[in-house]
C-alpha positions as semicolon CSV with decimal commas, in nm:
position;residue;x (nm);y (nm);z (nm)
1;X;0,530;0,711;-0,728
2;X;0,179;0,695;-0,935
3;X;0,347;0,645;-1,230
4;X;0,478;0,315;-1,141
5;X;0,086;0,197;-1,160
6;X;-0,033;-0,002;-1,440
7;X;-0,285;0,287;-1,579
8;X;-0,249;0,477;-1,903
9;X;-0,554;0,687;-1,839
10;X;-0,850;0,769;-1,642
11;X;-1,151;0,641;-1,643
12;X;-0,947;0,294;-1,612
13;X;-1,054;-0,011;-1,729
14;X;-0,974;-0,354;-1,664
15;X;-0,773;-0,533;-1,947
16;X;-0,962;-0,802;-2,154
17;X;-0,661;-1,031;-2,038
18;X;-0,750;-1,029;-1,707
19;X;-1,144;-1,106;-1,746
20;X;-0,993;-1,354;-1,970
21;X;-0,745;-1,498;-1,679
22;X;-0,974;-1,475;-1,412
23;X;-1,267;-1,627;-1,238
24;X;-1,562;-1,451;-1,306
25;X;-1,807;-1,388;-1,038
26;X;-1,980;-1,091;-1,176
27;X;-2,291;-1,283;-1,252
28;X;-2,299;-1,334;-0,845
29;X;-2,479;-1,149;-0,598
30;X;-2,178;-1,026;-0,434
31;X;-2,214;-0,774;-0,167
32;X;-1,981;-0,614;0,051
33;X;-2,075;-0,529;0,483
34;X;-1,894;-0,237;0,625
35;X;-1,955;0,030;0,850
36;X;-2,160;0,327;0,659
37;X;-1,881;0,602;0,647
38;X;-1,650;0,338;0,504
39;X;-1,514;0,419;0,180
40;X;-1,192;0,195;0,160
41;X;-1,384;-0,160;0,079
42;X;-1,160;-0,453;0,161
43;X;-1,370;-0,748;0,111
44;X;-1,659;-0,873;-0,019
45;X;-1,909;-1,205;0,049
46;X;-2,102;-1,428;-0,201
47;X;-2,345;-1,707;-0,098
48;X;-2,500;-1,978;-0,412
49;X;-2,711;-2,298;-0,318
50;X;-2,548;-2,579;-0,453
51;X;-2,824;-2,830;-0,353
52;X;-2,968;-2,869;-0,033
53;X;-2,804;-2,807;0,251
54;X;-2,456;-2,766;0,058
55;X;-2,341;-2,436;-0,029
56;X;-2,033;-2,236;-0,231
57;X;-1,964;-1,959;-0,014
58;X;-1,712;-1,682;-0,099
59;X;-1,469;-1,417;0,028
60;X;-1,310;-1,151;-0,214
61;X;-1,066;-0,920;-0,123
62;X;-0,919;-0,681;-0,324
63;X;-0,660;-0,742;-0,578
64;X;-0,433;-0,449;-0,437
65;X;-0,073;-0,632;-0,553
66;X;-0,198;-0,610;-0,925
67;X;-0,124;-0,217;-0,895
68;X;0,082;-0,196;-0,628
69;X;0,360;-0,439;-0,831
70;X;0,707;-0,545;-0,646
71;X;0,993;-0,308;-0,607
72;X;0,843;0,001;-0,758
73;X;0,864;0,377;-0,622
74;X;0,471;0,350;-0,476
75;X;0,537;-0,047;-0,323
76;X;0,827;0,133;-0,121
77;X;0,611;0,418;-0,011
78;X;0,340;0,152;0,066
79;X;0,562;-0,044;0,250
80;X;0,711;0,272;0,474
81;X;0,379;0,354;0,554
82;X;0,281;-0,010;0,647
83;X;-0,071;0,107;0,740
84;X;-0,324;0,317;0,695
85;X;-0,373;0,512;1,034
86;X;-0,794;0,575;1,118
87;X;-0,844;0,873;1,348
88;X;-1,181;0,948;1,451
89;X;-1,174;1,259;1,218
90;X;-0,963;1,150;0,931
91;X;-0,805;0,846;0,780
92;X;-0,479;0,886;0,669
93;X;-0,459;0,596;0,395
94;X;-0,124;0,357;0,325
95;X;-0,261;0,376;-0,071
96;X;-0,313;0,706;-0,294
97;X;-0,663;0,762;-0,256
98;X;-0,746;0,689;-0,639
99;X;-0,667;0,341;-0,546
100;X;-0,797;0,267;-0,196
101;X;-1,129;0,469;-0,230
102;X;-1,173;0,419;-0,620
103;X;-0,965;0,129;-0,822
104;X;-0,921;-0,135;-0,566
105;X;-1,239;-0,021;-0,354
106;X;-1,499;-0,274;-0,391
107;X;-1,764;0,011;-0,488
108;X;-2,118;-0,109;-0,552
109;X;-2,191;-0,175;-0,955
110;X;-1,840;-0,137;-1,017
111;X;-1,640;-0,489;-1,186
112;X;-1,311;-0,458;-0,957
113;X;-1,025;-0,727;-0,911
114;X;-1,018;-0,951;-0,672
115;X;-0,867;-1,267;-0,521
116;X;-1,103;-1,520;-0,380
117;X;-1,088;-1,778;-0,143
118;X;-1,444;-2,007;-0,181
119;X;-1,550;-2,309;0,034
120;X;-1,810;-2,580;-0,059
121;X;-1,962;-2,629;0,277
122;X;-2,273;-2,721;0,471
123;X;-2,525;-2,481;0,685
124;X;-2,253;-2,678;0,993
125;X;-1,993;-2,530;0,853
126;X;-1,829;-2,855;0,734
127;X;-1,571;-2,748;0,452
128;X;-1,577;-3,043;0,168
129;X;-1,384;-2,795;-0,101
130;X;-1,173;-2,526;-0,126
131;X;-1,027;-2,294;-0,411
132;X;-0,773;-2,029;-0,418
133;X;-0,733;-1,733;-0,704
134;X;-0,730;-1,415;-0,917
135;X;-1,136;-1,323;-0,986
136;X;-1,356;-1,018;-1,106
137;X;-1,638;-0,908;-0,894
138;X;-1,880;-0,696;-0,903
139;X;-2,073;-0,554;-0,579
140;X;-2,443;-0,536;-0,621
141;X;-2,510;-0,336;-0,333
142;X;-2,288;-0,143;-0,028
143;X;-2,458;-0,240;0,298
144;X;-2,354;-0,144;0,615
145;X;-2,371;-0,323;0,954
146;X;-2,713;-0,196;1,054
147;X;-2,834;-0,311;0,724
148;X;-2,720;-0,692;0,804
149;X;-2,796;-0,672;1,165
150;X;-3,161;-0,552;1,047
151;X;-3,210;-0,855;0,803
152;X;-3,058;-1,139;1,084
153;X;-3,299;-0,922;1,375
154;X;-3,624;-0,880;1,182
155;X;-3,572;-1,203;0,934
156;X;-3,990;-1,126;0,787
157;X;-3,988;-0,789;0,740
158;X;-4,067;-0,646;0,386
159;X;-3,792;-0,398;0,330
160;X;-3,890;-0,046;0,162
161;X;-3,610;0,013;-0,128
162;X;-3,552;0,383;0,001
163;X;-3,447;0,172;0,355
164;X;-3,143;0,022;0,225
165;X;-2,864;0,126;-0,026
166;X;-2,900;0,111;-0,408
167;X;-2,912;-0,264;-0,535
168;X;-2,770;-0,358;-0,834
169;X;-3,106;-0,436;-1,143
170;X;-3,084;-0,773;-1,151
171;X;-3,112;-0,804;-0,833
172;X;-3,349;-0,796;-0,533
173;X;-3,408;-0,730;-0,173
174;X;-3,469;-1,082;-0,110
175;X;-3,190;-1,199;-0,304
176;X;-2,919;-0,989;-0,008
177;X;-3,154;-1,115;0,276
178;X;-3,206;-1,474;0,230
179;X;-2,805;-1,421;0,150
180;X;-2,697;-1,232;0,463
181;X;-2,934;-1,497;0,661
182;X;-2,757;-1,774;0,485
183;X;-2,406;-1,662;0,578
184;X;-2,537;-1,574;0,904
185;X;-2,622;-1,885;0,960
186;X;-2,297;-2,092;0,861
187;X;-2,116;-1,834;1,101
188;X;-2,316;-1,888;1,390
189;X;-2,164;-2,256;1,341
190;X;-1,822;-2,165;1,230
191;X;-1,786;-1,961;1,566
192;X;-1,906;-2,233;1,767
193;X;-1,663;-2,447;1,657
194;X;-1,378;-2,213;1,701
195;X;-1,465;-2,165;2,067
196;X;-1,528;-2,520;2,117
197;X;-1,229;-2,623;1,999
198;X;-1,031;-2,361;2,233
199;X;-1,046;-2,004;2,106
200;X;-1,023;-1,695;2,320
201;X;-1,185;-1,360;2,265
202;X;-1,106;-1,085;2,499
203;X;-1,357;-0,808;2,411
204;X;-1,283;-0,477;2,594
205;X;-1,490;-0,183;2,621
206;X;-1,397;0,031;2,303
207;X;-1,610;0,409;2,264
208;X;-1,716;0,559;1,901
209;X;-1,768;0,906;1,856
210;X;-1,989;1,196;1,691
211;X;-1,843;1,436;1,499
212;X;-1,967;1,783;1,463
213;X;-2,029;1,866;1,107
214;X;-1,878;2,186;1,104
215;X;-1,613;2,195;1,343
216;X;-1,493;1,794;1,303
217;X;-1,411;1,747;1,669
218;X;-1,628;1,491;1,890
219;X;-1,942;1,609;2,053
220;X;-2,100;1,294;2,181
221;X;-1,933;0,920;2,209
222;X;-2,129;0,600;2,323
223;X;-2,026;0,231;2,405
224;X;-1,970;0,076;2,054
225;X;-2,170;-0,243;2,065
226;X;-2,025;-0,566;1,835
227;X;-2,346;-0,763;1,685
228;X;-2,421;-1,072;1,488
229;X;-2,381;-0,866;1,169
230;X;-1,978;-0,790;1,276
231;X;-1,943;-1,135;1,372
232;X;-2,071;-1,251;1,063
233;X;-1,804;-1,083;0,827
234;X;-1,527;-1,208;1,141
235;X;-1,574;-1,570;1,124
236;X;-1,535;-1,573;0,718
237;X;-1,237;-1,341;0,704
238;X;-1,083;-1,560;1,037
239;X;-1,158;-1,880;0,789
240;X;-0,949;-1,696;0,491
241;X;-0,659;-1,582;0,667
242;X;-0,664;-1,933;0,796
243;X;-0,639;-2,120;0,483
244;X;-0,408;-1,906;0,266
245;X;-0,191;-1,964;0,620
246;X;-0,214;-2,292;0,496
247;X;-0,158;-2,262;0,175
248;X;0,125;-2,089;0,143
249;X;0,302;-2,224;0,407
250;X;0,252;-2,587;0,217
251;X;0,447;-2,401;-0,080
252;X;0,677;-2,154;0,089
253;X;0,753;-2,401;0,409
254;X;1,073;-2,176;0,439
255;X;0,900;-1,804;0,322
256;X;0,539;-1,731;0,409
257;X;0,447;-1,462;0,624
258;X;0,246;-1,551;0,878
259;X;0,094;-1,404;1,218
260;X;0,187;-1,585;1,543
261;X;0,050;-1,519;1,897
262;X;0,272;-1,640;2,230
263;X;0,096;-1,739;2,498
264;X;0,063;-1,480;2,776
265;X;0,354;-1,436;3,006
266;X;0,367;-1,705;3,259
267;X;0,469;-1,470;3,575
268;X;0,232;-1,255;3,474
269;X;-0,025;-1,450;3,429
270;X;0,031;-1,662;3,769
271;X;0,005;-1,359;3,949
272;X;-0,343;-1,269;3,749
273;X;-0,422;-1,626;3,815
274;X;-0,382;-1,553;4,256
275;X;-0,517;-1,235;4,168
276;X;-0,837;-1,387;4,087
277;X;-0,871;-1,595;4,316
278;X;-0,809;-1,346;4,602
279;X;-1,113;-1,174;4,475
280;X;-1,337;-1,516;4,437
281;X;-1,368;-1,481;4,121
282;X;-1,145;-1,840;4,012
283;X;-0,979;-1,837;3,684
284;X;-0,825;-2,148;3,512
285;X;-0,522;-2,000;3,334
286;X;-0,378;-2,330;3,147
287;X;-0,479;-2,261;2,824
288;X;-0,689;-1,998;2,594
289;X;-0,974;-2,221;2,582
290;X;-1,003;-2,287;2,942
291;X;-0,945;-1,917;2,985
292;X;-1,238;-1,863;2,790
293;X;-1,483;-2,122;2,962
294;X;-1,392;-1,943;3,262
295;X;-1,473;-1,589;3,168
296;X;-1,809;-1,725;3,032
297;X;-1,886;-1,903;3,378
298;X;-1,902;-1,474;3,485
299;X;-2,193;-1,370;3,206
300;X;-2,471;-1,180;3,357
301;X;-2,686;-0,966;3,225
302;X;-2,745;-0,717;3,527
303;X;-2,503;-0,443;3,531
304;X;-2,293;-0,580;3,836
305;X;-2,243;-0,858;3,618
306;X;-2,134;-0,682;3,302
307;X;-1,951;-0,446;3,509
308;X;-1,771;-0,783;3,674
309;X;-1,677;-0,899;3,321
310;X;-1,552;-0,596;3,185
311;X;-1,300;-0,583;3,469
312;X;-1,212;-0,904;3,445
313;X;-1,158;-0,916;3,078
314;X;-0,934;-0,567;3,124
315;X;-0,720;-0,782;3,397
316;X;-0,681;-1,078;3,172
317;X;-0,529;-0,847;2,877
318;X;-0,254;-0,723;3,077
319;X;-0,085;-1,069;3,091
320;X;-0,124;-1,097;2,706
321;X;0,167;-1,123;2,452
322;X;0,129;-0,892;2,145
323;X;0,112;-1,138;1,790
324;X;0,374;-1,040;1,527
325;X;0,436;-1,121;1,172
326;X;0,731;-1,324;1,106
327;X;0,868;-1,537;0,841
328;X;0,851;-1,923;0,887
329;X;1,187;-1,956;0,780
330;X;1,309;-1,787;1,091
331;X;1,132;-1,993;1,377
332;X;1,276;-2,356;1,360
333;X;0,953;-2,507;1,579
334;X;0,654;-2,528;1,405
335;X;0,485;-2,471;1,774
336;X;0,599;-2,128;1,793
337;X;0,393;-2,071;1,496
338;X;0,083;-2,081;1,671
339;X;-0,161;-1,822;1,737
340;X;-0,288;-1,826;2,149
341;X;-0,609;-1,650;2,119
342;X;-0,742;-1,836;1,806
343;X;-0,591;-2,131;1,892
344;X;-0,492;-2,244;1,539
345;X;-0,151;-2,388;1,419
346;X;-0,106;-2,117;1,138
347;X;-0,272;-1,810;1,081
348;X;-0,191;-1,493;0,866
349;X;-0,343;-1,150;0,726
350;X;-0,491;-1,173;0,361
351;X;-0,840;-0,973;0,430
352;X;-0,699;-0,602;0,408
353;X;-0,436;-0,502;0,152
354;X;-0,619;-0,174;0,121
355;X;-0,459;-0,110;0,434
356;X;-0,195;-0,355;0,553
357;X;0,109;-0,374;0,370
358;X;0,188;-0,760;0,558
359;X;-0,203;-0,871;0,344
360;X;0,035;-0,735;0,018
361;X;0,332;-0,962;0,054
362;X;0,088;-1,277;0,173
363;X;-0,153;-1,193;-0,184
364;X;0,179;-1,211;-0,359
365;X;0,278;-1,527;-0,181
366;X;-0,031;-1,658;-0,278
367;X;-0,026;-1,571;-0,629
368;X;0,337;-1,736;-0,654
369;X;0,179;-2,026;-0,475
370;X;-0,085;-2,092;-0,746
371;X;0,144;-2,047;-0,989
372;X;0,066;-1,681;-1,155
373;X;0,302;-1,466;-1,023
374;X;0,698;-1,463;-1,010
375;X;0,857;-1,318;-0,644
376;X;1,181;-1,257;-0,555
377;X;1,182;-1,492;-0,232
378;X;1,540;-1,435;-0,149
């Protein structure tokens, strides 16, 4: 199956063509935010002042369907596997490992491929611009979560260079700050918005564990806390998948793969609904939004209270539909194509080809949509 990729030898390089063809971002500070043991590196995030208060903000994900091309021995493997599969002691990757750890990873210092989606927009959020395509990156720096959750916390602090990850000469500690602080920023507003406008999140209780070094089985697990940092890198990769949605589905109105999510079950969910109020805690079931506003009227801080929600959110999952991939072609009304939870009209998976086979066929639907790639759509 390798020898269906596009490489003649290793160390590869990328083609002159393509930094020809492409937009170059190199010049950038482009960083990527992932966990620290992550070594698979979807996506990346770039930040530039245009003037004041206007901004070109950008998302770049790897360019995984330039190796992993249509119809060949490795795209069939790829799309048996479907998805990589993360177990707390190994990963067992959808992509040979020269590809999703090395060529397509977005390593630090590295000029990879990518395909960007960037946004002129305000500190509000306010989108005024949009464009679509093929780029080269390249990374300046690897940080992880606690990296970004230490710049948003501690905004003044003067960083020690042997506290974060290697940066990229050229480059500076204030240059990723004031960056991660900017995009911070816009996502505090972009998640607002969502939620005002009728998005639901239903945040169980998930556990991460400690591994032993030597023997690789758990020894110690704690409640694995989401922060500002993780919400950060959610609300732009939510926007992307949102507008390549759109955009495909504008030029494949019969072909783009998308991502619906039904609304919960209604028996189900009227029963949940009694439930509820049996227990005097009311819920107002009639749509994701006013599910939401309901859960919220439950925050606490004290531990009865956090106790009260996690219940509660656990209760309200069980009614819940799962959201599938599905091919607007096949669903005559458009209001079947909705997703519940985010409460958007069209939504799809474009953020993680490294390890989702559906974020393949949607880059190659995107390509075709802009007009640099043939597909077979039959």
């Amino acid at each position: 199956a390798l020898d269906s990729l596009p490489i003649q030898t290793l160390p590869w390089t990328i083609p002159r063509e393509e930094y020809n063809n492409r937009k170059d971002f190199r010049n950038q500070c482009v960083f990527t935010i992932d966990p620290s043991t992550a070594r698979d590196l979807d996506d990346a995030l770039s930040i530039e002042i245009l003037e004041d208060d206007l901004f070109e903000v950008g998302v770049h994900i790897a360019d995984v369907s330039y190796f992993l091309q249509e119809n060949t021995e490795l795209d069939k493997v790829a799309s048996n596997r479907a998805t990589s599969v993360y177990l707390e002691q190994e990963v067992i990757p959808m992509l040979p490992r020269i590809l999703c750890e090395e060529l397509c990873s977005l390593n630090p210092d590295q000029d990879r491929l990518t395909f960007s989606v960037t946004w002129k927009m305000n500190s509000a959020g306010e989108i005024f611009e949009k464009w679509f395509g093929r780029s080269i990156i390249k990374s300046c720096t690897k940080l992880s979560y606690d990296h970004a959750q230490g710049f948003i916390e501690d905004p003044d602090k003067d960083w020690n260079t042997d506290e974060l990850p290697p940066i990229s000469e050229g480059f500076t500690v204030d240059d990723i700050k004031k960056r991660v602080l900017g995009l911070n920023k816009i996502a505090v507003n972009l998640r607002k918005g969502r939620f005002d406008n009728g998005a639901l999140r239903l945040d169980q209780v998930k556990l991460q564990f400690s591994l032993d070094k030597e023997t690789m089985m758990p020894n110690k697990y704690e409640v694995y806390e989401e922060r500002d940092s993780n919400r950060l890198v959610e609300e732009f990769m939510l926007l992307a998948n949102m507008d390549v949605a759109d955009r495909i589905y504008k030029t494949f109105p019969e072909k783009a793969v998308l991502r619906r999510h039904p609304p919960p079950q209604a028996r189900m969910a009227d029963e949940l609904s009694d439930r509820c109020e049996k227990l005097g805690v009311p819920i107002d079931i009639s749509s994701a939004g006013a599910l939401q506003r309901s859960l919220w009227l439950y925050l606490g801080e004290d531990d009865f209270s956090k106790a009260r929600m996690q219940v509660l959110v656990s209760m309200c999952v069980n009614p819940m539909q799962k959201a599938k991939y599905f091919c607007t072609g096949s669903i005559d009304d458009e209001e079947l194509f909705r997703h519940y939870a985010l409460n958007v009209p069209l939504y799809t998976h474009f953020t993680s080809p490294i390890r989702r086979y559906a974020d393949v066929i949607v880059h190659r639907l995107l390509a075709a949509a802009l007009g640099k790639l043939y597909i077979s759509l039959m």
